[in-house]
C-alpha positions in Angstrom: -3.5 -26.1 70.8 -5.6 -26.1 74.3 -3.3 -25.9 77.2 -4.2 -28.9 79.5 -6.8 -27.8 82.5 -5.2 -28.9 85.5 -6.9 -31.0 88.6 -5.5 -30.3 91.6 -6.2 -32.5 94.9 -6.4 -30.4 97.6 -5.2 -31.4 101.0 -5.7 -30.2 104.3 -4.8 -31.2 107.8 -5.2 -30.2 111.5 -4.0 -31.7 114.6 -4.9 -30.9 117.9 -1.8 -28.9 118.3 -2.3 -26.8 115.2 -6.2 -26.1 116.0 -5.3 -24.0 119.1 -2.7 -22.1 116.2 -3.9 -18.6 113.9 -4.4 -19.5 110.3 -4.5 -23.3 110.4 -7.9 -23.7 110.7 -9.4 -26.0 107.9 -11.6 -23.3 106.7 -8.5 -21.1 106.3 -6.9 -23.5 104.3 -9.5 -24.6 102.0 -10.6 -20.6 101.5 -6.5 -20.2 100.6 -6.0 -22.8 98.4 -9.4 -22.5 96.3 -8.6 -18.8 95.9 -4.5 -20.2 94.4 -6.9 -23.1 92.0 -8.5 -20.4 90.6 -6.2 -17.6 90.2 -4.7 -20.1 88.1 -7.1 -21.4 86.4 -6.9 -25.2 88.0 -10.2 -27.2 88.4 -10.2 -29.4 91.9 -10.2 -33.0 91.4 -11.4 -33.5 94.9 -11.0 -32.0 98.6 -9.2 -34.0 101.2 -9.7 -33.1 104.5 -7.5 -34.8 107.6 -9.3 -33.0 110.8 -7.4 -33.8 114.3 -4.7 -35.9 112.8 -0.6 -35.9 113.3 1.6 -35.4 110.4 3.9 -38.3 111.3 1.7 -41.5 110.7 0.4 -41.7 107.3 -1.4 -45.0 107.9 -4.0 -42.9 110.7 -4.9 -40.4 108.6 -8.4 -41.5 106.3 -8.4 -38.5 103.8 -4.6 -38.7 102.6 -4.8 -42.8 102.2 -7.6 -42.2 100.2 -6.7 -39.1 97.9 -3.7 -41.3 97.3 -5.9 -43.5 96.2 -7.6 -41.5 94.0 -4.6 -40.5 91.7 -6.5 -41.2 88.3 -8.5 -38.2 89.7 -5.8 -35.0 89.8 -3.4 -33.6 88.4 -1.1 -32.0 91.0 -1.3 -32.4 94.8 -1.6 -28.7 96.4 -1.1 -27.8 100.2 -0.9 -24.8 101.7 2.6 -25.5 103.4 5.1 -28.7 103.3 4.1 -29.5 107.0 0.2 -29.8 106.3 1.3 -32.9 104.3 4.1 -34.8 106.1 6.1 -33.9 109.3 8.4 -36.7 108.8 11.0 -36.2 105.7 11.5 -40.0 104.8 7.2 -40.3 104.4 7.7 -37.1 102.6 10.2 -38.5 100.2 8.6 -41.6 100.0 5.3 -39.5 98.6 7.3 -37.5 96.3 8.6 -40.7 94.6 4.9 -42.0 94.6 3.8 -39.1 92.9 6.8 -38.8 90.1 6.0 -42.4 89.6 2.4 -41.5 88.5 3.6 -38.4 87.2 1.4 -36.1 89.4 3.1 -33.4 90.2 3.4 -31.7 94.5 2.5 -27.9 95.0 3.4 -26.2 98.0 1.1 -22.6 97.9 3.2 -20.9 100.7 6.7 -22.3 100.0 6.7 -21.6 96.4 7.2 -25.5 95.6 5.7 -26.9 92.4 7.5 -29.6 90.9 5.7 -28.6 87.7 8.1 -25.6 87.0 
């Protein structure tokens, strides 16, 4: 029996803050987290790419509201770190419960977080 190729969604996100920061450029992230799709073997269901928006308000930021969206598209929703994806943990529940829901699972690369473990 094939094992089941997964799609991940890959999200990435800079505010202002973070693009003065080493290592949190959106290049840097995207390079990281392709590299982590295919050392294991994941295809990528689409890129989502937040540039110069704050963690804390979901409704400003374009790329999330549509990757969430997208769902029927991916498999597993992959971020380099937790904070990339939500500074506030209430939104970050919230998303967790979205995502169970759908049954998608949430990978955090650099936290070692993958709800599908």
């Amino acid at each position: 029996m094939d094992a089941k190729i997964i799609k991940a969604a890959i999200y990435t996100r800079v505010s202002t803050e973070d693009q003065a920061k080493e290592g949190f450029s959106l290049d840097a992230q995207l390079d990281k987290l392709r590299s982590y799709c295919k050392a294991r073997d994941w295809e990528i269901g689409g890129e989502y790419i937040d540039d110069g928006y704050s963690g804390r308000y979901i409704k400003h930021r374009p790329a999330y509201n549509k990757m969430m969206q997208e769902m029927e598209k991916w498999d597993a929703l992959l971020v380099i770190k937790m904070d990339r994806i939500h500074r506030n943990s209430k939104n970050f529940m919230m998303m967790m419960e979205d995502l169970q829901k759908q049954g998608k699972e949430f990978v955090s690369m650099t936290e070692s977080l993958d709800t599908g473990t």
